[in-house]
PAKE-146620 format. One line per field, with one value per residue (C-alpha): residue number from 1; residue in one letter; chain; x, y, z. Coordinates in Angstrom, 3 decimals. Example, Ala and Ser with C-alpha at 12.3 -4.5 7.8 and 13.67 -1.06 7.14 Angstrom:
// residues 2
nr: (1	2)
rest: (a	s)
kette: (A	A)
xx: (12.300	13.670)
yy: (-4.500	-1.060)
zz: (7.800	7.140)
// end
This chain:
// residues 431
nr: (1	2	3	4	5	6	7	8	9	10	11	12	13	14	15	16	17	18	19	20	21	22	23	24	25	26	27	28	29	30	31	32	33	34	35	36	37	38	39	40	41	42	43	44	45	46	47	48	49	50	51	52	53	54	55	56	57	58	59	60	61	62	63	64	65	66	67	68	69	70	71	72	73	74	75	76	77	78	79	80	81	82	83	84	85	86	87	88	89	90	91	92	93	94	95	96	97	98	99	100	101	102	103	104	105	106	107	108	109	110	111	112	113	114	115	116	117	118	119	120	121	122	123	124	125	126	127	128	129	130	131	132	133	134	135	136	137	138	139	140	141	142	143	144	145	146	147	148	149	150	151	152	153	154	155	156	157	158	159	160	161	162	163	164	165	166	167	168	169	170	171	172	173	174	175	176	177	178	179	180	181	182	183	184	185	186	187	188	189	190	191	192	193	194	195	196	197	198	199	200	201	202	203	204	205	206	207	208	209	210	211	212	213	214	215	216	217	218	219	220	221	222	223	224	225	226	227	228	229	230	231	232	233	234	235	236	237	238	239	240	241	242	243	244	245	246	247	248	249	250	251	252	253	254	255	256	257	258	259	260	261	262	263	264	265	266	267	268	269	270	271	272	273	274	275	276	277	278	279	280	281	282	283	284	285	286	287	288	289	290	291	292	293	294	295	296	297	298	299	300	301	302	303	304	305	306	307	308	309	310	311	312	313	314	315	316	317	318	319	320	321	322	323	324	325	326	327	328	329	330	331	332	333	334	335	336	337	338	339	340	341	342	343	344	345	346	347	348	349	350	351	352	353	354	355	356	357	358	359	360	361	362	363	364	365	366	367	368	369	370	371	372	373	374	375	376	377	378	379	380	381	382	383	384	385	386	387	388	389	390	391	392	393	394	395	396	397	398	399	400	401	402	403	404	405	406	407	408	409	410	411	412	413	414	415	416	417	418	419	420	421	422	423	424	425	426	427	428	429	430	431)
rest: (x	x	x	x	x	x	x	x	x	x	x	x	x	x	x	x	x	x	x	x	x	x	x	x	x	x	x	x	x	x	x	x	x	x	x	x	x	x	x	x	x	x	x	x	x	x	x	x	x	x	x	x	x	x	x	x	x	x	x	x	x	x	x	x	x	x	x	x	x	x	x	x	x	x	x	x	x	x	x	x	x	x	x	x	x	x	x	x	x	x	x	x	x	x	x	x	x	x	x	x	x	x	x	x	x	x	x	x	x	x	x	x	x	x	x	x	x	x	x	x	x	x	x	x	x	x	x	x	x	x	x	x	x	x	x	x	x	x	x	x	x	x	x	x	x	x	x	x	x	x	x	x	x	x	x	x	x	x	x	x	x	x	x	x	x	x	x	x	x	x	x	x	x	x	x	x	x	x	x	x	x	x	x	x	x	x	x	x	x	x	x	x	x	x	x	x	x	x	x	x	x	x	x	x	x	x	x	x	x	x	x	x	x	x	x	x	x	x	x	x	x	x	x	x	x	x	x	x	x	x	x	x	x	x	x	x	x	x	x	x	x	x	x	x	x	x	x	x	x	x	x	x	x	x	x	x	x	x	x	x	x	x	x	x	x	x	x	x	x	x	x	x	x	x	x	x	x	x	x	x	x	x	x	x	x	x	x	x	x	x	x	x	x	x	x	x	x	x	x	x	x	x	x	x	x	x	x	x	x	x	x	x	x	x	x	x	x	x	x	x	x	x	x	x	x	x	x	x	x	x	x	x	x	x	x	x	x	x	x	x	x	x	x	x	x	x	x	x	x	x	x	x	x	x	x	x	x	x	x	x	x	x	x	x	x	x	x	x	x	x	x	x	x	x	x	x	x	x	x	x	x	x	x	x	x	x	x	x	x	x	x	x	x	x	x	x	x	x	x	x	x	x	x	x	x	x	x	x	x	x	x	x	x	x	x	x	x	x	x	x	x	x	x	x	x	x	x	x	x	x	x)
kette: (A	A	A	A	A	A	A	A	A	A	A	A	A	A	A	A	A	A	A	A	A	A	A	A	A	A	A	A	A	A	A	A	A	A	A	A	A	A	A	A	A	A	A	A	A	A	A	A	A	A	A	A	A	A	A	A	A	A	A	A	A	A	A	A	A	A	A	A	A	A	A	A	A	A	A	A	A	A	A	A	A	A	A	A	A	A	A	A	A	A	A	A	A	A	A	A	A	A	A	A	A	A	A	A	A	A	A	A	A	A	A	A	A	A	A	A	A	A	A	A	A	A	A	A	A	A	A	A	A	A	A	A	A	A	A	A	A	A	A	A	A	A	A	A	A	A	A	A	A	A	A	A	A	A	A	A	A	A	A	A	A	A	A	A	A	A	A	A	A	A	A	A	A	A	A	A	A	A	A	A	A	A	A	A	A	A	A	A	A	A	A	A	A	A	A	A	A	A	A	A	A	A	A	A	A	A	A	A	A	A	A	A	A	A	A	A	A	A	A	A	A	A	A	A	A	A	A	A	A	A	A	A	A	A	A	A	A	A	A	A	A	A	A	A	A	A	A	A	A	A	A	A	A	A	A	A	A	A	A	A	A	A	A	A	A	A	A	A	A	A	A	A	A	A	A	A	A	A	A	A	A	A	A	A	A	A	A	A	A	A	A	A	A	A	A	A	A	A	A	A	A	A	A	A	A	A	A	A	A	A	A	A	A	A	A	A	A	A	A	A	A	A	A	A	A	A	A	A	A	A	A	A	A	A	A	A	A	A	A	A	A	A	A	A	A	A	A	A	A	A	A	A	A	A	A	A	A	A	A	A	A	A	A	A	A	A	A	A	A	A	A	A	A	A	A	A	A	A	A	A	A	A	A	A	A	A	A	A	A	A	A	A	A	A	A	A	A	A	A	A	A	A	A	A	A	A	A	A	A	A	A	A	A	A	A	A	A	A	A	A	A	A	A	A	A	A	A	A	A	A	A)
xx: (-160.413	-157.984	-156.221	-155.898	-153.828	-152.060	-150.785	-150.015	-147.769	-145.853	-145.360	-144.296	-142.016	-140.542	-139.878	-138.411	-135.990	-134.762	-133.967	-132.008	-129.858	-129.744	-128.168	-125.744	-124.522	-124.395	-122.277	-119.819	-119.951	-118.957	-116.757	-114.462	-114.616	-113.471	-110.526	-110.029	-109.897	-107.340	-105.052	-105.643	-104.707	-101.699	-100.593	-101.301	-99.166	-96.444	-96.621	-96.373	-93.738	-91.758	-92.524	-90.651	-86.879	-85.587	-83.194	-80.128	-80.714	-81.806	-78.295	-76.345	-78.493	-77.503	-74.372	-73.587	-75.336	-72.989	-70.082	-70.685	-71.145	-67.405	-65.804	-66.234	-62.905	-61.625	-58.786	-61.363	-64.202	-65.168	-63.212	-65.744	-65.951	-63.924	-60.879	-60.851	-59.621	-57.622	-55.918	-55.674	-53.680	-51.899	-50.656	-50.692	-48.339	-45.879	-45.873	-45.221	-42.360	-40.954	-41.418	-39.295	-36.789	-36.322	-35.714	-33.266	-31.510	-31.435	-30.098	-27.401	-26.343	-26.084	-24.090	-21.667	-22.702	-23.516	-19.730	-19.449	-20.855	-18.229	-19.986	-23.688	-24.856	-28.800	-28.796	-25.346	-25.653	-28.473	-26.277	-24.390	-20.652	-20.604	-16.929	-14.098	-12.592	-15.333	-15.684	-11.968	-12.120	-14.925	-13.022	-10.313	-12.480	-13.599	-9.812	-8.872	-10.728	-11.303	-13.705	-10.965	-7.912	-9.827	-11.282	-8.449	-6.212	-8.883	-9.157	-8.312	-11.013	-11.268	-13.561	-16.399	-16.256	-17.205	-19.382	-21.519	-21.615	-21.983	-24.502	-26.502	-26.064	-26.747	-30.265	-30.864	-30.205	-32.476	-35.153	-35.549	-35.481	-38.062	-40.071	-39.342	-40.915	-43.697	-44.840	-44.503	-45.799	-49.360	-49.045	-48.963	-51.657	-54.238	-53.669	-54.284	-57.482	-58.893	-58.834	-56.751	-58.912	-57.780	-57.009	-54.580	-52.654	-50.365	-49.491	-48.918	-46.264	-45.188	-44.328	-42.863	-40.451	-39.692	-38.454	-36.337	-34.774	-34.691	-32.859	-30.101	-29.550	-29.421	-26.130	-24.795	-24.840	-22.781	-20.550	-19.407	-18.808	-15.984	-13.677	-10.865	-11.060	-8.744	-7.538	-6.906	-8.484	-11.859	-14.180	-15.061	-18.947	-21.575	-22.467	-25.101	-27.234	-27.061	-28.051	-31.143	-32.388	-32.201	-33.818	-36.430	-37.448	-37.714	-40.553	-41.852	-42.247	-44.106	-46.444	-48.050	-48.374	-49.666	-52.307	-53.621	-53.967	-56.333	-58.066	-58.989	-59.189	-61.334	-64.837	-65.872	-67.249	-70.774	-71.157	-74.425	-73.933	-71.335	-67.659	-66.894	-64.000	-62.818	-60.889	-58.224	-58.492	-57.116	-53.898	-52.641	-53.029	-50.970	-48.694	-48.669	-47.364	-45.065	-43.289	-43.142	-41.706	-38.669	-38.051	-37.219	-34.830	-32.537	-32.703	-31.074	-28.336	-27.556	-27.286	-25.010	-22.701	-22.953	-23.872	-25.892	-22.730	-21.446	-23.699	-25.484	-27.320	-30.770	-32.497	-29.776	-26.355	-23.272	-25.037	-25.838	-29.129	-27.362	-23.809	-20.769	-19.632	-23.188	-22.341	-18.235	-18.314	-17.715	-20.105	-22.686	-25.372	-22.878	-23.319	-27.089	-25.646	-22.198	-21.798	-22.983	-23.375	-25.692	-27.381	-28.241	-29.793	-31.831	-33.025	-33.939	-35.754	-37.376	-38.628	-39.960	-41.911	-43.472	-44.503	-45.932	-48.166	-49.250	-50.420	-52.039	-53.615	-55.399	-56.279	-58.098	-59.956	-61.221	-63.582	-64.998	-67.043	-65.253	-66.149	-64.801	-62.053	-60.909	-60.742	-58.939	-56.470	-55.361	-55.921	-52.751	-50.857	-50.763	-50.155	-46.978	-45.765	-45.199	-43.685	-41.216	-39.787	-39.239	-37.109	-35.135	-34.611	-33.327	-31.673	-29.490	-28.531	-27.884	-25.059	-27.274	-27.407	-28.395	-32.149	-33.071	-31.636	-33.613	-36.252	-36.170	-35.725	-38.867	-40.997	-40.857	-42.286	-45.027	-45.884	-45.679	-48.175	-50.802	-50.441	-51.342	-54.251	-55.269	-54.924	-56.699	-59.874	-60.282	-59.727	-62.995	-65.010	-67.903	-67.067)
yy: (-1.583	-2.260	-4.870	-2.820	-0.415	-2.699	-4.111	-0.150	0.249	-3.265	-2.185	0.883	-0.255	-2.653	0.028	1.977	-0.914	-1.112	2.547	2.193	-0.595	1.408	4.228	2.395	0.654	4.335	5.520	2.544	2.956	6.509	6.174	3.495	5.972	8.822	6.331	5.115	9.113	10.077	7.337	7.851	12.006	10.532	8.622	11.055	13.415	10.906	10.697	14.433	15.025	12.210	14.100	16.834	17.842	17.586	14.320	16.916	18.177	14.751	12.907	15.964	15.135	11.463	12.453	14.708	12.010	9.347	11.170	11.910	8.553	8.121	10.774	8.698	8.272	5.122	5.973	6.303	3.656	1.541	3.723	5.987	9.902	10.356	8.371	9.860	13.020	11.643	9.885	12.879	15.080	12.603	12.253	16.418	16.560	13.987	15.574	19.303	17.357	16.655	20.247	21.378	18.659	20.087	23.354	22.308	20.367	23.564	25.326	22.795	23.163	26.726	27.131	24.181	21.892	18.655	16.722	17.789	14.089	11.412	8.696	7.167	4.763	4.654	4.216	5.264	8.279	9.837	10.468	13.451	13.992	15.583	15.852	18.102	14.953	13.548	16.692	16.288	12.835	13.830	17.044	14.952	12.477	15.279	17.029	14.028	14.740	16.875	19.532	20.399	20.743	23.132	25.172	25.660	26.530	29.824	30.144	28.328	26.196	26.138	23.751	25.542	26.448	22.606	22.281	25.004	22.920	19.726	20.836	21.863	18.633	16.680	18.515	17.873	14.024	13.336	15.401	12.812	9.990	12.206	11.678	7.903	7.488	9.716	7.830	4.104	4.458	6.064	4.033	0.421	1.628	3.134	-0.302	-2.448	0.044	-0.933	3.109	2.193	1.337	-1.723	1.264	2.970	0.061	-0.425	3.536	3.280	0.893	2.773	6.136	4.235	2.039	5.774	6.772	4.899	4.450	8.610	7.812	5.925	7.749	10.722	8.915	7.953	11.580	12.490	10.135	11.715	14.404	12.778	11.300	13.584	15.498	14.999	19.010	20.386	23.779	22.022	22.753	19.684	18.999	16.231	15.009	17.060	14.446	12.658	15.937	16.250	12.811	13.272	16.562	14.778	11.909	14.497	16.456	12.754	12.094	15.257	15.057	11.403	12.506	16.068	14.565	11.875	14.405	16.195	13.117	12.432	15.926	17.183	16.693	16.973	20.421	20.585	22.018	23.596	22.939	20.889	22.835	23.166	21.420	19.612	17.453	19.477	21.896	18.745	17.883	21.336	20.781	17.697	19.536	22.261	19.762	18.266	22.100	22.679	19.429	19.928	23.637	22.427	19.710	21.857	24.418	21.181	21.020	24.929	24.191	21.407	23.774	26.675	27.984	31.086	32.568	32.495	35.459	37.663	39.854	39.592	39.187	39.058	37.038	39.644	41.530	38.706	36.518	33.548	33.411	32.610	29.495	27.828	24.716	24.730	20.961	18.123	15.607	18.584	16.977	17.165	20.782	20.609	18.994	19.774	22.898	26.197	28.629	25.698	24.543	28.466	28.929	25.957	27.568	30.920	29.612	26.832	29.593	31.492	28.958	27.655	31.245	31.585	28.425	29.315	32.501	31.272	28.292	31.205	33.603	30.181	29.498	33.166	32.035	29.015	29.164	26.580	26.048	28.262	26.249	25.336	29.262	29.458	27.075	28.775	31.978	31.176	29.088	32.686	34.559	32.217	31.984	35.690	35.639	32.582	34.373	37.504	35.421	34.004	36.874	38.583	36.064	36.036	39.683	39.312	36.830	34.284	34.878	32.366	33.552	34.535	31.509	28.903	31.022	30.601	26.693	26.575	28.694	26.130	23.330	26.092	26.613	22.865	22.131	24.962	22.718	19.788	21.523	22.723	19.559	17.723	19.734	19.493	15.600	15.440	16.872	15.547	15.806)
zz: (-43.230	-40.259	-42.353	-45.338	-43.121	-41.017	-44.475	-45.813	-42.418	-42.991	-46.666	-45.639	-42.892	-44.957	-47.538	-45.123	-44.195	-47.954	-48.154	-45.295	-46.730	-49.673	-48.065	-46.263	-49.468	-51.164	-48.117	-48.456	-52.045	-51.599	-48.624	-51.227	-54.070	-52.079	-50.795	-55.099	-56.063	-53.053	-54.334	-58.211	-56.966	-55.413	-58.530	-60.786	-59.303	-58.473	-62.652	-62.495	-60.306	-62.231	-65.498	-64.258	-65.167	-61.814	-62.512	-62.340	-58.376	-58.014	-59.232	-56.980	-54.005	-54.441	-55.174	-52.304	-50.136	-51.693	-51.004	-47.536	-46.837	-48.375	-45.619	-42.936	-41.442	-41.424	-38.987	-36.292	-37.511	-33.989	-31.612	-29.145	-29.634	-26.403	-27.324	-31.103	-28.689	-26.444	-29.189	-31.610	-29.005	-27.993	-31.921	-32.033	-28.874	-30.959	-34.090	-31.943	-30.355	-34.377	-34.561	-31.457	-32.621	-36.014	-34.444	-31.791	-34.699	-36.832	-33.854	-33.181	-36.741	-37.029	-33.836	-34.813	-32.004	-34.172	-33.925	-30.095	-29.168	-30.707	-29.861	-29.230	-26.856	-26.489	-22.381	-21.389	-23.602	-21.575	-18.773	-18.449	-17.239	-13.798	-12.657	-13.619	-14.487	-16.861	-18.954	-19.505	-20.312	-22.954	-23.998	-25.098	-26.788	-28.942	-29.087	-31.417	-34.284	-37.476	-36.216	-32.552	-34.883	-37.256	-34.650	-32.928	-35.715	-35.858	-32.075	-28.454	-27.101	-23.636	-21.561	-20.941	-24.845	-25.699	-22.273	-24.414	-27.957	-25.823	-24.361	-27.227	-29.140	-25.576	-25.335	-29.217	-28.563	-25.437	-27.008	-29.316	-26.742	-25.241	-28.282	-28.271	-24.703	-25.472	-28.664	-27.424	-24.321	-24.772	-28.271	-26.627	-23.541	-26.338	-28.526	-25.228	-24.701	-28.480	-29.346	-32.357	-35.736	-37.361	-40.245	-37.613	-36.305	-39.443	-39.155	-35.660	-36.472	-39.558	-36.789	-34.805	-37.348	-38.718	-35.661	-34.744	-38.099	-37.493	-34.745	-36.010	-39.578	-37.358	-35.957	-39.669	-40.103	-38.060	-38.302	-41.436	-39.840	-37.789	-40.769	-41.809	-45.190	-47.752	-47.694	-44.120	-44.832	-45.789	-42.786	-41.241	-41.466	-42.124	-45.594	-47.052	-48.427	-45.306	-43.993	-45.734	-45.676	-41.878	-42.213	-44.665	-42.345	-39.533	-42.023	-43.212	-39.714	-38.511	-41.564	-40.701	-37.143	-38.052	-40.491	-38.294	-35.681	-37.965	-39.001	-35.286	-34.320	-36.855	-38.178	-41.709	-43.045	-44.378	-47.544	-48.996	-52.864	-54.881	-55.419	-58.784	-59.986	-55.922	-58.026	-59.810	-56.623	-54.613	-57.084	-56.567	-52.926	-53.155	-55.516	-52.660	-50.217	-52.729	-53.627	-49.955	-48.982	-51.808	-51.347	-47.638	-48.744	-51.495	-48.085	-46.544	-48.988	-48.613	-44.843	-45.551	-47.955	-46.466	-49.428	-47.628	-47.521	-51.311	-52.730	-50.288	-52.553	-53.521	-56.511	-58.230	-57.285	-57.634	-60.196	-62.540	-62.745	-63.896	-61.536	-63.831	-61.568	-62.103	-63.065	-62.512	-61.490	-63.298	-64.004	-64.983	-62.423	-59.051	-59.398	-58.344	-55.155	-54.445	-55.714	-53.331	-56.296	-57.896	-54.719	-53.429	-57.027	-56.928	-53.571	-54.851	-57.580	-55.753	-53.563	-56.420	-57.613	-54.369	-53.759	-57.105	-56.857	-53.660	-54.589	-57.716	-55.618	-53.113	-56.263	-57.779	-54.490	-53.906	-56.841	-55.035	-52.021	-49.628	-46.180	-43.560	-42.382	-45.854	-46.423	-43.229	-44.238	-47.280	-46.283	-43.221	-46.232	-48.528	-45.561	-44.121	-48.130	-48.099	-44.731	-44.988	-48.011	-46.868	-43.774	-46.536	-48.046	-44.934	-43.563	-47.143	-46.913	-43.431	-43.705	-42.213	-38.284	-36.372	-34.803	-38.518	-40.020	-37.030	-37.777	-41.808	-41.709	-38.667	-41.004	-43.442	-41.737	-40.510	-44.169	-44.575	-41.618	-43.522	-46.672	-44.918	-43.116	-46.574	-48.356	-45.345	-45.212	-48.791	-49.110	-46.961	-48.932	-50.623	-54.722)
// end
């Protein structure tokens, strides 16, 4: 009897044992299969979610991503946060020195200061005469040629008449040694430092080849100023193409030191969705730089002329659209330089036209949603078309007076700046 149990407990013990192996292995078994269904969930709706027709946000979010990779600036790859800001106002302060240059130089024009100077030495220039016997030595310097004996055949000029016109063209002249210091000094200490890219060294020397070269040309200008004209009633001034290239490497100038300012100065825009059509809105902006840029040189070539003065009415030029002594030159194509009926046309309708693709450049951009300072940018370009025309219009009807005329010819390189603003904050922007 004892045995008999004593074998039921074993039995049942051992029983027990198996059912408790059993369950383990069911756990396990189960733990695994909950694991294999999690995973088969997860690739079944990895299947789903590639099943979907999402492949279009997906190709603009890899192409947004792309493109952002592509604004990274190049002109400031490898050089620290800190020196991207020291080195873009140090660029900003140049390129507002072009800018007071280009004024002083309009000034000097206007007020017929430019053929005071009749010579150029780089260090002996700089110094000033300073004895009643030095400014006469210079006065009679300047009494032997063209510009004296034309002058005074209108008027007497006394001494402290050319100490005034010497003066101007004097200030005009170390302004732009000014410049020179300004640039190559800070340029050579920031190279030594390593805050210019490898992509900025070749433009550094670019800015600084430029101007120099400014320099100098600015000399060959007005040297041709100082020859004597074949007719002794001709007024005796500088070449006008020699005027405007001068005046055109003076705006070249500006421009590369205006736009690398921005490029250091200025961070990329994020944008929340793709802008339709980036690409043809960036050709007009170029086209709006180009328009600007060439309105400002045939402005050059009415400076040169004087051909403000030949019809002072507005729109129309002594009651006709088309003036009778258009193209009164001969070869037909001198006209367009030589001629100050021709060359104040050209102006006017050069004018026109920059105005009108301005204005149809902003009307375009009201459609698109661009980032603030992109909206900014062509908002103050609209805003300084309108304005720079009406100071050429005024300063037409007004016989061209000096302030208005300085004014006119600083206005454009205002509007010029906002079109390289414009164009600059949309070149960074992911397409």
């Amino acid at each position: 009897m004892f045995k008999a149990s004593h074998l039921s407990l074993n039995n049942l013990f051992r029983n027990q044992n198996k059912c408790l192996q059993c369950l383990k292995i069911t756990q396990v078994y189960q733990s695994h299969n909950a694991r294999f269904s999690v995973c088969t969930k997860i690739r079944n709706g990895y299947q789903q979610f590639k099943s979907l027709k999402i492949s279009p946000v997906l190709h603009t979010f890899r192409q947004l991503t792309s493109s952002t990779a592509n604004t990274v600036n190049k002109l400031t790859v490898g050089v620290p946060q800190r020196a991207q800001k020291i080195v873009g106002g140090w660029l900003l302060g140049c390129a507002g020195m072009a800018f007071g240059a280009v004024v002083l130089g309009g000034v000097t024009r206007l007020t017929e200061s430019g053929l005071s100077m009749v010579d150029w030495h780089l260090i002996k220039g700089m110094k000033p005469p300073r004895t009643q016997e030095e400014w006469e030595l210079e006065f009679q310097k300047y009494q032997q040629f063209p510009e004296y004996k034309f002058v005074t055949g209108q008027h007497e000029m006394t001494l402290s008449d050319f100490k005034r016109i010497w003066y101007m063209e004097y200030s005009h002249r170390m302004w732009g040694r000014a410049i020179g210091l300004v640039f190559a000094l800070p340029a050579a200490y920031f190279w030594r430092k390593g805050w210019i890219s490898k992509a900025m060294k070749p433009r550094i020397l670019l800015y600084g080849g430029l101007l120099l070269f400014q320099g100098l040309f600015g000399w060959y200008m007005v040297k041709s100023g100082l020859t004597d004209t074949s007719d002794p009633i001709d007024v005796p001034r500088v070449s006008q193409y020699r005027l405007a290239t001068h005046l055109g490497l003076a705006f070249a100038f500006y421009s590369l030191l205006f736009w690398a300012s921005l490029s250091h100065l200025l961070k990329p825009q994020s944008v929340v969705k793709m802008i339709p059509k980036l690409g043809r809105l960036q050709k007009l902006s170029h086209g709006l730089m180009t328009v600007v840029f060439v309105t400002a040189l045939s402005g050059a070539f009415v400076a040169g002329l004087d051909a403000g003065l030949v019809y002072n009415s507005w729109p129309k030029m002594a009651d006709r659209w088309i003036p009778q002594d258009l193209l009164a030159f001969s070869p037909k194509w001198k006209n367009f330089f030589e001629n100050p009926t021709a060359v104040q046309f050209d102006h006017r309708r050069m004018g026109e036209l920059t105005v009108i693709y301005i204005a149809a450049t902003w009307l375009l951009c009201r459609k698109i949603a661009l980032p603030s300072r992109a909206r900014l940018a062509v908002n103050c370009l609209f805003g300084m078309a309108l304005l720079q025309a009406t100071l050429g219009i005024s300063t037409l009807l007004t016989y061209v007076p000096t302030h208005l005329a300085a004014t006119h010819q600083s206005g454009s390189l205002v509007l010029l700046s906002f079109a390289l603003w414009f164009a600059h904050e949309l070149k960074r922007l992911p397409k």
